[in-house]
Backbone bond lengths (Angstrom), bond angles and torsions (degrees), N, CA, C in turn:
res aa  C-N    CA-C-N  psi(-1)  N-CA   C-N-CA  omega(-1)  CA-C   N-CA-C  phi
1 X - - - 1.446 - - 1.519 111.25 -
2 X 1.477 114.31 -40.71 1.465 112.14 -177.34 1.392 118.37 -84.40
3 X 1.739 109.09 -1.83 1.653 114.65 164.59 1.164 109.80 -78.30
4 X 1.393 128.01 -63.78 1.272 115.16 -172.54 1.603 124.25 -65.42
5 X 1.656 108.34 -9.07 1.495 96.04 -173.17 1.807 103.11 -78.26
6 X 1.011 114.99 -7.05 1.626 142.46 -144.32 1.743 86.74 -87.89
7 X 1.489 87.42 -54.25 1.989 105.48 -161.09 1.392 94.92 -60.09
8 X 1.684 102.60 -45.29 1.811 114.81 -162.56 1.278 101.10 -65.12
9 X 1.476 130.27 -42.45 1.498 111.44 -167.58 1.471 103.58 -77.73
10 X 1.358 120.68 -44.67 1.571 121.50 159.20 1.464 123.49 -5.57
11 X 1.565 105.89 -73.90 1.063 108.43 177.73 1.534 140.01 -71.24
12 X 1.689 102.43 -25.46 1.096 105.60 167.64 2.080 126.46 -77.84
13 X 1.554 95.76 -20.05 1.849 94.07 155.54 1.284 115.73 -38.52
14 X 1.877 110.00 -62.22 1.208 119.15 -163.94 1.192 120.49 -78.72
15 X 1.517 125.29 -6.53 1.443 136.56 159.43 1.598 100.29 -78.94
16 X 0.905 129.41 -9.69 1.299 126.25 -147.96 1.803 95.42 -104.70
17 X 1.390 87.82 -57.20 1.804 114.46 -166.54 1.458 86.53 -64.01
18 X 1.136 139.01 -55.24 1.765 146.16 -164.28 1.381 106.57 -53.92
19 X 2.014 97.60 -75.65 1.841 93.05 177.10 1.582 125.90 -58.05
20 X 1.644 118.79 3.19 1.199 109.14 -176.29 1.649 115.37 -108.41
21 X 1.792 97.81 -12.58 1.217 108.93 154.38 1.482 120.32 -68.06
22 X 1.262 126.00 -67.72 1.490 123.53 155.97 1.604 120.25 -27.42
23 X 1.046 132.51 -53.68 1.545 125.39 177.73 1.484 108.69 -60.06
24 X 1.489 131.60 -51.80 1.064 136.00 -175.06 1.723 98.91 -63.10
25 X 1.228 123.11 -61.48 1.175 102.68 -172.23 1.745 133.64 -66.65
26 X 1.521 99.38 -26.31 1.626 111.10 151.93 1.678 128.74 -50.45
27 X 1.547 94.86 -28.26 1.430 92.20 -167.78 1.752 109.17 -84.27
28 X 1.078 139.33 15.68 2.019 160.28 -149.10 1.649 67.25 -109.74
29 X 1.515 75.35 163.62 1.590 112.08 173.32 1.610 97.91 -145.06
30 X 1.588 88.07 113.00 1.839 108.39 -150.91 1.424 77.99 -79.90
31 X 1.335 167.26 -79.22 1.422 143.64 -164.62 1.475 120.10 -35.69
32 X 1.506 114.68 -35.80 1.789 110.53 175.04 1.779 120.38 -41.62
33 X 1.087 111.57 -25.64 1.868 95.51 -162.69 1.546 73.94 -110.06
34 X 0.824 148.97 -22.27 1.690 142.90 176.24 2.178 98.57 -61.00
35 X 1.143 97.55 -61.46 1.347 104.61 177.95 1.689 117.66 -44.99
36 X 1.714 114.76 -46.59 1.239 128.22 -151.74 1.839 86.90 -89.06
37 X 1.053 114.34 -47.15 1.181 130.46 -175.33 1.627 110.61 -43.76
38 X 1.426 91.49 -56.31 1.897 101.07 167.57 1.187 122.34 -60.76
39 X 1.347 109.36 -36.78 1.450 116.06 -169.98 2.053 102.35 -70.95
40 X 1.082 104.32 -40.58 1.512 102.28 -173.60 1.361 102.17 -78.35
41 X 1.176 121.62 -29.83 1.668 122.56 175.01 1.999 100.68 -47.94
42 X 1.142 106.17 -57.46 1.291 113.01 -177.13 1.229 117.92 -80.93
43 X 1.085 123.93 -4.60 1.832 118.67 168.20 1.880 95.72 -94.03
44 X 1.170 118.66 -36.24 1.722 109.17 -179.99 1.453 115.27 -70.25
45 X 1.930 111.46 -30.31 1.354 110.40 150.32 1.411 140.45 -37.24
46 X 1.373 98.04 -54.39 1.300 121.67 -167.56 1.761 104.82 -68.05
47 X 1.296 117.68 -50.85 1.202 134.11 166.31 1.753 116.14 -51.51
48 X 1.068 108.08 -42.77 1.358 105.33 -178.66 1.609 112.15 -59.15
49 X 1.502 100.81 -39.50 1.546 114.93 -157.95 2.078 93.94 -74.84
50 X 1.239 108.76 -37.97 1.287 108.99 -162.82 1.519 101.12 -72.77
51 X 1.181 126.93 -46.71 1.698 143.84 155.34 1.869 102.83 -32.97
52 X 1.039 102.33 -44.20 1.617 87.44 -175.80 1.436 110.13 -113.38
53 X 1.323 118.54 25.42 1.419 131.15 168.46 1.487 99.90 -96.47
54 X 1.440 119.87 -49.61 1.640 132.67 171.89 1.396 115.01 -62.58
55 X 1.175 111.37 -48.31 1.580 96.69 167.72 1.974 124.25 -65.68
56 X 1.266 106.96 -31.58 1.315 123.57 171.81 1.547 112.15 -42.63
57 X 1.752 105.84 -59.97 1.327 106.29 -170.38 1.268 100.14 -88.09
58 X 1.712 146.99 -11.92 1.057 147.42 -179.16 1.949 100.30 -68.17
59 X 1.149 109.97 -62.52 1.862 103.32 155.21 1.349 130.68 -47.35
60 X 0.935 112.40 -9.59 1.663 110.65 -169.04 1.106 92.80 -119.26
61 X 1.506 143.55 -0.88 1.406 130.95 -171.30 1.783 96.32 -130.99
62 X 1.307 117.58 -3.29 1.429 123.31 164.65 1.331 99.37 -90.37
63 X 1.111 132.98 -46.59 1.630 131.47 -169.39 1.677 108.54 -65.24
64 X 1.379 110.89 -35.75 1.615 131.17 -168.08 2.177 87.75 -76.65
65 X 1.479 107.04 -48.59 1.580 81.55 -174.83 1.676 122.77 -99.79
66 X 1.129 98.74 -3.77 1.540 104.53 151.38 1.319 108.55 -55.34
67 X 1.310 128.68 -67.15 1.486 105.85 -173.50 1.300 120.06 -88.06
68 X 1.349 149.59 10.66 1.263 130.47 79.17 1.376 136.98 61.78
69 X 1.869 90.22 -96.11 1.008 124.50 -141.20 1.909 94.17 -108.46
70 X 1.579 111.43 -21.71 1.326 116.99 172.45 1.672 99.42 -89.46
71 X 1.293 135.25 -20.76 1.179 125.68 -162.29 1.810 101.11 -81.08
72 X 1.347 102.55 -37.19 1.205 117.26 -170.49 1.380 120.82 -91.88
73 X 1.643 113.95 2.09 1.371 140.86 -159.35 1.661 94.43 18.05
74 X 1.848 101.84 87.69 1.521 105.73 155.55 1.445 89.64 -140.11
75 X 1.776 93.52 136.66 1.269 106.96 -173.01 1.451 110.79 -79.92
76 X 1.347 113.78 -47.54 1.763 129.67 163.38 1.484 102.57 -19.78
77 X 1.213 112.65 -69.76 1.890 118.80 173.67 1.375 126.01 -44.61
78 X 0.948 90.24 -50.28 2.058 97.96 179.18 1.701 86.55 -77.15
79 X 1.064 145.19 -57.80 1.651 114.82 -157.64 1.510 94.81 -71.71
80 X 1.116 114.32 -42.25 1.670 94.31 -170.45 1.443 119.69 -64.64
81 X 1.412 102.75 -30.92 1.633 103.07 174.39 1.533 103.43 -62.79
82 X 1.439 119.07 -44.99 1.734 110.09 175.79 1.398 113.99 -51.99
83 X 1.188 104.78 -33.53 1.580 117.35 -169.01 1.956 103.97 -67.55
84 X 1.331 87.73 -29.34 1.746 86.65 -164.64 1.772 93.60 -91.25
85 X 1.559 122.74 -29.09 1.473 106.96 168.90 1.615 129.65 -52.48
86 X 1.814 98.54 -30.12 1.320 115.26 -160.19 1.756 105.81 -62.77
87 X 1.211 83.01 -47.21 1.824 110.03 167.56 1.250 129.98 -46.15
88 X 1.396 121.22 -45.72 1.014 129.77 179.99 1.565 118.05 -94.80
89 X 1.355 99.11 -7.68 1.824 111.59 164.23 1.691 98.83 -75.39
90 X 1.127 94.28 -46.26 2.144 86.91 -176.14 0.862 88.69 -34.25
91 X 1.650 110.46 -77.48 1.340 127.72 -146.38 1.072 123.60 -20.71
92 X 1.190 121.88 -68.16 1.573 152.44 167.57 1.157 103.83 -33.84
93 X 1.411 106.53 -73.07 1.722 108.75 -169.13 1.476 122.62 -65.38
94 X 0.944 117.36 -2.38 1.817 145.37 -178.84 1.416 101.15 -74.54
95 X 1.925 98.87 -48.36 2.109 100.50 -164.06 1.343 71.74 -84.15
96 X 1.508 127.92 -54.04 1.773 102.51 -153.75 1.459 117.77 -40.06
97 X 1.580 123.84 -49.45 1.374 155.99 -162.68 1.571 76.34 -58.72
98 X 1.720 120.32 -88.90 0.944 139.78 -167.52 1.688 118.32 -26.46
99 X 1.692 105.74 -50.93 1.376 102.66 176.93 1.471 112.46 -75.75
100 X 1.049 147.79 -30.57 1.521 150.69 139.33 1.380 108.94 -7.30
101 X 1.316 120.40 -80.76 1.462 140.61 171.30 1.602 106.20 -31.87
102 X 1.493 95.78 -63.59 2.247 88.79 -177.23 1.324 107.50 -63.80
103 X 1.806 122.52 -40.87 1.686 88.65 179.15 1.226 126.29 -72.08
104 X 1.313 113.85 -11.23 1.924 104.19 167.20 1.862 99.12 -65.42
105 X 1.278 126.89 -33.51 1.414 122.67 -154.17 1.135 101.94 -85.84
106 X 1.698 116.73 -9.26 1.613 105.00 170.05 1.250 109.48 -81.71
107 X 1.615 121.21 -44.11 1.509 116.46 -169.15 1.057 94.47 -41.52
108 X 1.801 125.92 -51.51 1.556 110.34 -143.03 1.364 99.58 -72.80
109 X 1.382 127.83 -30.65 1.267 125.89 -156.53 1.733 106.46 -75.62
110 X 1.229 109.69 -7.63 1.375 116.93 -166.73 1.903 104.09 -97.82
C-alpha cells in the first residue's frame, strides 16, 4: 500500500511538472520576442549611426580649428582641435568595435 501510494504521488509531480510546463509555454505569444528583438535591433542601429555621426563631426570640427588655430598661430586651438580629432577617432572606432560585437549578439539572440 505504501509503494504504490509512493509511485502515485510520483507520478502525479511528473504529470503535474509536464502539464505545467506545457501551459506555461503555450501561454507566450510566439511573435513577442520576434517583435522585441526587432525593436532592439533598431535602437542599437539607431545608436550606432548617431555615435558615428558625432565622431564624424567631432573630426571635422577638430581639423576646421586646427587650422584656425595655425592661421591665427593659437596654440590653445590647434591642441584642442587635435584634442577634438583624437575623440572623434574613438568615437568611430568604439561603433566599428561596437558593430562587430552586435552581429555576434544577433546570432546569439536569434
Amino acid at each position: 500500500m505504501k509503494s504504490t501510494t509512493i509511485i502515485g504521488i510520483v507520478i502525479a509531480l511528473i504529470l503535474g511538472g509536464v502539464g505545467g510546463y506545457v501551459f506555461g509555454k503555450g501561454s507566450g505569444n510566439p511573435g513577442e520576442p520576434d517583435k522585441k528583438l526587432q525593436d532592439s535591433i533598431a535602437m542599437m542601429k539607431e545608436q550606432s549611426s548617431n555615435i558615428r555621426k558625432m565622431g564624424e563631426i567631432m573630426k571635422s570640427g577638430g581639423a576646421a580649428m586646427q587650422e584656425m588655430g595655425m592661421k591665427y598661430k593659437d596654440d590653445a586651438a590647434v591642441n584642442l582641435g587635435k584634442d577634438l580629432e583624437v575623440f572623434g577617432d574613438k568615437y568611430l572606432q568604439a561603433d566599428a568595435k561596437a558593430t562587430k560585437s552586435d552581429d555576434s549578439m544577433k546570432k546569439v539572440m536569434e
